[in-house]
C-alpha positions in Angstrom: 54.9 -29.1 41.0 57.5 -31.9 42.2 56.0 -33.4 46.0 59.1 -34.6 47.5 57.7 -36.1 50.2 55.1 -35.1 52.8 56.9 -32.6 54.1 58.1 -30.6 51.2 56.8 -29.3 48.1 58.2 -27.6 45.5 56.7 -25.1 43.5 57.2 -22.5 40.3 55.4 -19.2 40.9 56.6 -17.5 37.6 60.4 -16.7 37.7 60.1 -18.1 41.4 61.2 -21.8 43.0 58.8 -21.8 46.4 60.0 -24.9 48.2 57.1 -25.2 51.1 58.5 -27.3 54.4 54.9 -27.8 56.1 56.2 -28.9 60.0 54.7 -29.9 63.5 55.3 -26.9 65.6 57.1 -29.0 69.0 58.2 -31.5 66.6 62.2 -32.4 66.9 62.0 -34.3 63.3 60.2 -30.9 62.2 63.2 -28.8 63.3 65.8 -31.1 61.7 63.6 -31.1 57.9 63.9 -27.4 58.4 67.5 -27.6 58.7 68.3 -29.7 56.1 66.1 -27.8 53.4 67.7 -24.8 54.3 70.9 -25.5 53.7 70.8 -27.6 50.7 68.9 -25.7 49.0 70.7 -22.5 49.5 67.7 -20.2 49.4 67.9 -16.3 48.6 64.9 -15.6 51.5 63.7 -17.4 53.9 59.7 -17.5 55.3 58.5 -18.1 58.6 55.3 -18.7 60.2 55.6 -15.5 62.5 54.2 -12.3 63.1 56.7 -9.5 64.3 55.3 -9.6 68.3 56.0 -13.5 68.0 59.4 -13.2 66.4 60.5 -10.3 68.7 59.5 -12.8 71.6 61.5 -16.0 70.4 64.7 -14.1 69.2 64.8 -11.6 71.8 65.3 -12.2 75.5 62.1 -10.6 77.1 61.9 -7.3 78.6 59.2 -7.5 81.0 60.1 -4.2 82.2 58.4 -2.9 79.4 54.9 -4.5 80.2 52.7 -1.9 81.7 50.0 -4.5 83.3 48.0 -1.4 84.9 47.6 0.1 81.2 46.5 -3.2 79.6 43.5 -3.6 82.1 42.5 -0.2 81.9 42.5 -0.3 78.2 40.2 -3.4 78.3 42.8 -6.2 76.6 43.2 -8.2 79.9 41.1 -11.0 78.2 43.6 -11.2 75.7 46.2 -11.8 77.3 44.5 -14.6 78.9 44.1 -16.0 75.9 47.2 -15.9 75.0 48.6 -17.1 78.1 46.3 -20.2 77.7 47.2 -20.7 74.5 50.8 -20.5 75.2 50.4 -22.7 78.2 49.0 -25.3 76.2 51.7 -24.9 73.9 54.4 -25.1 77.1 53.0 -28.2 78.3 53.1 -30.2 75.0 56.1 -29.8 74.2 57.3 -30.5 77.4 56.4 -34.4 76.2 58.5 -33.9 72.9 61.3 -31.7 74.3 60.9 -29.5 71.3 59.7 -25.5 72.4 56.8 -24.5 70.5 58.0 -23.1 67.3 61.5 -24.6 67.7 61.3 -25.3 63.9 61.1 -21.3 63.1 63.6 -20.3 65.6 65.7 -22.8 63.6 64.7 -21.5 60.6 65.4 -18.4 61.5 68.6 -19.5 62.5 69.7 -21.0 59.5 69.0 -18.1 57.1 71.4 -15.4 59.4 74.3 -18.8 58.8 73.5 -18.8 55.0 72.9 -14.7 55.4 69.3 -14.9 53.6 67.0 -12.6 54.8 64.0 -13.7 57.2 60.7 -12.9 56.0 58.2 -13.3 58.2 54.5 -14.2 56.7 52.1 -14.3 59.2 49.4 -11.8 60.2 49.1 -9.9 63.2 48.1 -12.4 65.9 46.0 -9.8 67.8 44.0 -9.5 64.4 43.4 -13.0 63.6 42.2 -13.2 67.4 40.3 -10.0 67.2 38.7 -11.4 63.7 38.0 -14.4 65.3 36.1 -13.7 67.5 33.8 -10.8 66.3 33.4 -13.0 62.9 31.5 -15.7 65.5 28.4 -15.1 66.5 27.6 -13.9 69.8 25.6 -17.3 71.2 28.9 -19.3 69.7 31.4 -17.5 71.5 31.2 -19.6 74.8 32.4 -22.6 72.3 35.9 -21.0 71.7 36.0 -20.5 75.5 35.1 -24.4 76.6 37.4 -25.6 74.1 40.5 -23.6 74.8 39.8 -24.2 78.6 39.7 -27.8 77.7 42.8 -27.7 75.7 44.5 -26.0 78.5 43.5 -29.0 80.8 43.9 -31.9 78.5 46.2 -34.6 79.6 46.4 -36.4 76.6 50.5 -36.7 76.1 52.1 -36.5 71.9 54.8 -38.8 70.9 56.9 -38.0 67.6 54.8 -40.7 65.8 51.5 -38.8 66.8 53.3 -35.5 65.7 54.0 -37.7 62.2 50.2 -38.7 61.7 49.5 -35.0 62.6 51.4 -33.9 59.4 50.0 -36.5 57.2 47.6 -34.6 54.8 44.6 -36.4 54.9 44.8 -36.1 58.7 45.0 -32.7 58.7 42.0 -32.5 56.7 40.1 -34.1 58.5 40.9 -32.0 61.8 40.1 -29.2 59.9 36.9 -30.4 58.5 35.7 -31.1 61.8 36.7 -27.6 63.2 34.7 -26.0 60.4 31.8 -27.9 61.2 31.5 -26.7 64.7 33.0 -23.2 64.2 33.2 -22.4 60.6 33.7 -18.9 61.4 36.9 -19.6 63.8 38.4 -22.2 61.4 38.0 -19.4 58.4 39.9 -16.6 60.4 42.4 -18.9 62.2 43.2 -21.1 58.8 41.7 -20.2 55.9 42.4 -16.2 55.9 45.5 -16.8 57.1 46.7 -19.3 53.9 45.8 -16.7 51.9 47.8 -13.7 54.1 50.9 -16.2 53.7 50.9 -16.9 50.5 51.0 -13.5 49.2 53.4 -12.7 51.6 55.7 -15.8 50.6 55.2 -14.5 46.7 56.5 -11.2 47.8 59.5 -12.5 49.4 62.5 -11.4 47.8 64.8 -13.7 45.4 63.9 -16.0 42.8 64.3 -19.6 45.6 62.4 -18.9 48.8 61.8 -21.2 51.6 58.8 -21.1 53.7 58.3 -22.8 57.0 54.8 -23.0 57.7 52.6 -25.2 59.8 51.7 -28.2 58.2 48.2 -27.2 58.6 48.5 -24.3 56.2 50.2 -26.5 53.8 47.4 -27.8 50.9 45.5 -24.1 51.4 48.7 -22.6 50.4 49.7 -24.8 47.9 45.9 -23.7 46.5 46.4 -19.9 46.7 49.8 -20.0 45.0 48.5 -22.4 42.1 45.4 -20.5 41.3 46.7 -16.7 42.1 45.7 -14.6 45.3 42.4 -12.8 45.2 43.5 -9.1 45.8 39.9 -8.5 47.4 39.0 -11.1 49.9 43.4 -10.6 50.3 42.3 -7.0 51.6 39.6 -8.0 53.9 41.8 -10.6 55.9 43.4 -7.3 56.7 40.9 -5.8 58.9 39.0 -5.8 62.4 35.5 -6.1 61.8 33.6 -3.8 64.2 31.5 -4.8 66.7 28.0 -6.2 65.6 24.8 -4.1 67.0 24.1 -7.2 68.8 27.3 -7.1 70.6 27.3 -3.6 71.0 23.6 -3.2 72.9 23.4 -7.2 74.2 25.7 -6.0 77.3 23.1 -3.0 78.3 20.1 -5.3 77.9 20.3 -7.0 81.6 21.5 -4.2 83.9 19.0 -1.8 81.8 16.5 -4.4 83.0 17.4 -4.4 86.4 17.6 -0.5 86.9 13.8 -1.0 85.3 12.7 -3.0 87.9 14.8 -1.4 90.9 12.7 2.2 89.6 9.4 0.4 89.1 9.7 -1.1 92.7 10.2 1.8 94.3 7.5 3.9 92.9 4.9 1.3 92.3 6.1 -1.6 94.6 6.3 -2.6 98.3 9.1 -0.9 100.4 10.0 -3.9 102.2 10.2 -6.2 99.3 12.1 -3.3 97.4 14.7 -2.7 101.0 14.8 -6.7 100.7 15.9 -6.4 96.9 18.5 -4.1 97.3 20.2 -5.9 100.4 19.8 -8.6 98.0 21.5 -7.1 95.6 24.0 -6.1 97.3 25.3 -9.4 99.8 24.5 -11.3 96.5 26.8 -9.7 93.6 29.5 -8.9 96.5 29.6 -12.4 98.3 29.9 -14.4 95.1 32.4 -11.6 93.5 34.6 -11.5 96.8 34.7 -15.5 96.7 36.0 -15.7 93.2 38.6 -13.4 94.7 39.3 -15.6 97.8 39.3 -19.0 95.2 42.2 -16.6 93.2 44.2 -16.0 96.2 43.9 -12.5 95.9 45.5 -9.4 98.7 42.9 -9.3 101.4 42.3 -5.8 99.9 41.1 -7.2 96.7 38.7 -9.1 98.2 37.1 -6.1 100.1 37.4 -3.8 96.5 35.4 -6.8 94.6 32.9 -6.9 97.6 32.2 -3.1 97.3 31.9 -2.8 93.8 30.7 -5.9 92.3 26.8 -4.8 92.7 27.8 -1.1 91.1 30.0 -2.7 88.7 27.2 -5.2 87.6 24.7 -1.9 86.5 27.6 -0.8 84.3 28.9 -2.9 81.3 31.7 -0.6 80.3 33.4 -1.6 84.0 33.5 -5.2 85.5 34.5 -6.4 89.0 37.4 -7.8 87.0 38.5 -5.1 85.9 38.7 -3.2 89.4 39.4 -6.6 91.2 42.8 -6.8 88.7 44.0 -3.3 89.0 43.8 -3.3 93.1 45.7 -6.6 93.3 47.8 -5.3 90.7 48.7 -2.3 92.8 49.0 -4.1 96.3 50.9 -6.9 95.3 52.9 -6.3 91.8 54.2 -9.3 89.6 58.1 -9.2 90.1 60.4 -9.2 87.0 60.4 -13.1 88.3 57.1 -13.5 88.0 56.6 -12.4 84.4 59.9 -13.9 83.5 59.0 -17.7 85.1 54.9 -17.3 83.9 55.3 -19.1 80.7 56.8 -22.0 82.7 54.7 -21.7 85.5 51.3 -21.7 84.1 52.2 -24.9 82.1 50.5 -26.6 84.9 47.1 -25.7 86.3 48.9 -24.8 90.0 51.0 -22.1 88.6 47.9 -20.0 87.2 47.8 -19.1 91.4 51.8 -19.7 92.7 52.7 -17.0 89.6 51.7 -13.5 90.6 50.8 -12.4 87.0 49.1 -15.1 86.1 47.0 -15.1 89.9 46.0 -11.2 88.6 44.4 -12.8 85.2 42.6 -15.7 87.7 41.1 -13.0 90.0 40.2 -11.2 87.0 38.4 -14.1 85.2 36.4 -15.3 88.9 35.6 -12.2 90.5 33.7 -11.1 86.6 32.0 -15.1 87.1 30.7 -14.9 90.8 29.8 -11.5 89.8 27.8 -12.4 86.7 26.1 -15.5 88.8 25.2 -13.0 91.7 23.4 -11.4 89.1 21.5 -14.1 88.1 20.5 -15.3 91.4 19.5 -12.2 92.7 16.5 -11.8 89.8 15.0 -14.3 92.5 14.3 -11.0 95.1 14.0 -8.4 91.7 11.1 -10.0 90.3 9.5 -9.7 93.5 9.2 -5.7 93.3 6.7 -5.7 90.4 
């Protein structure tokens, strides 16, 4: 193995040069390394940090025509794509200090192989997999974690230079982020970096041609470097492959409350005090539906929203297969559509905290996220006029 510098390594898998350009992904000194490997090196394939949904969406311009919003809250994936939304906000708004667009070093990549005609190989996994892996692979009590810190990252001021971006790539750096990010979620760093340095370098050892070039985040560099040194284990290989399914925990945890409250609304009216059980249910009712409708008013949402998260919020809260979200997002959804604008601008827009509500895509994923809080705070509030019926 020849390290050329911190950037680039070189390394022979059998009959095969790997040269491995490990970059910043809104780095401008990143895309320029890139450029220069590429076309000295005159590589027979070329390997990018990409999955096929990210690579269609940063070579491709974006038909939003295609995005059937109704179909994704119906089938339950609106969190998601709040997720990545946040992450791509985040994303947006850093390199908005560099003037680099996140993964500008792929897209020149990318755009170096088609001059030099090598083909592009793209490495990653699925991203809706290594999310999906993610989080089932955390426990349940740890999940709130990944939410408060990609909320925080999505707020963070703090603003990148190029020389922060250069201390980034520095190994030892890296390490040490990574080090930390295992100690508080072990199971997140795993799936998001460890599983994933093993998916790529099998992937880069399958690329075609005896001299391949791989862009990959600097990161990913050392654990590929590893799994290309001391061979790829076809088993644990296998497993980065697949959703886990939902943990019993997971799967009965949601019943537990509204199972509970049904108890108590039963027991209180057979064995309790009418008025205190009339006074419950009113309860109930103002409780969930206030709180819920508020959400939507914080959200901006259609008038009619607000009145459809009112009347179902305290049905909706007995039944964990359907939130207020859910019902909240597909009204507003239907009274006031996202234009071809909207979906085209969002990625701009939500860069800044304001845009989550001027955007009307991104104001549908707000009322969703609120109306499924006030909701789920209504609930807890009202166990104040529940516990009174036994």
């Amino acid at each position: 193995m020849n390290e050329e510098s911190s950037d680039i390594t070189r390394l022979q898998v059998g009959e095969k040069e790997i040269i491995l350009v490990g970059t910043a992904h809104i780095s401008q000194r990143s895309v320029d390394v890139v450029k220069t490997v590429i076309e000295e090196n005159q590589p027979t394939s070329v390997c990018v940090e990409l999955d096929d949904q990210r690579f269609q969406a940063m070579t491709k311009a974006s038909n939003w025509d295609t995005l059937d919003l109704k179909e994704i809250i119906r089938t339950k994936q609106t969190t998601f794509l709040v997720a990545r939304l946040a992450l791509s906000a985040f994303q947006k708004r850093m390199s908005s200090y560099t003037g680099v667009k996140p993964g500008g070093e792929m897209l020149a990549a990318i755009e170096a192989a088609e001059h030099i005609d090598a083909p592009v190989v793209l490495v990653d996994r699925d991203i809706r997999t290594t999310l999906l892996r993610a989080w089932r692979m955390t426990p349940w009590w740890k999940r709130s974690s990944i939410a408060v810190l990609l909320v925080a990252g999505l707020f963070e001021k703090t603003e990148v230079s190029e020389d922060d971006l250069e201390k980034l790539r520095e190994t030892h750096n890296i390490s040490e982020a990574l080090d930390e990010m295992g100690d508080i979620l072990p199971s997140v760093k795993g799936v998001l970096v460890d599983e994933r340095d093993l998916y790529m370098a099998h992937e880069i050892v399958k690329a075609p041609g005896n001299r391949v070039v791989a862009i990959i985040g600097a990161a990913h560099k050392a654990g590929i470097i590893r799994h290309l040194t001391d061979g790829i284990d076809d088993v644990a290989l296998e497993a980065t492959r697949h959703v886990p399914e939902k943990g019993v925990v997971s799967k009965i945890l949601p019943w537990v409350l509204p199972l509970i409250i049904i108890g108590l609304f039963v027991g209180g009216f057979f064995y309790g005090d009418m008025e205190d059980f009339k006074n419950a249910a009113v309860a109930w009712v103002l409780v969930n539906g206030i709180l819920a409708s508020l959400g939507a008013i914080i959200a901006m949402a259609h008038p009619v929203t607000i009145i459809a998260s009112f009347v179902s919020a305290p049905i909706t809260s007995l039944n964990p297969t359907v939130g207020v979200g859910m019902v909240a997002a597909l009204v507003q959804t239907y009274v006031a559509s996202p234009t071809v604008a909207d979906m085209e601008r969002v990625g701009d827009d939500i860069s800044h905290w304001t845009g989550w509500w001027r955007n009307r895509l991104a104001r549908i994923l707000v009322i969703f996220v609120l109306t499924n809080l006030g909701s789920s705070v209504g609930t807890i509030l009202a166990f104040k006029w529940l516990s009174k019926l036994i």
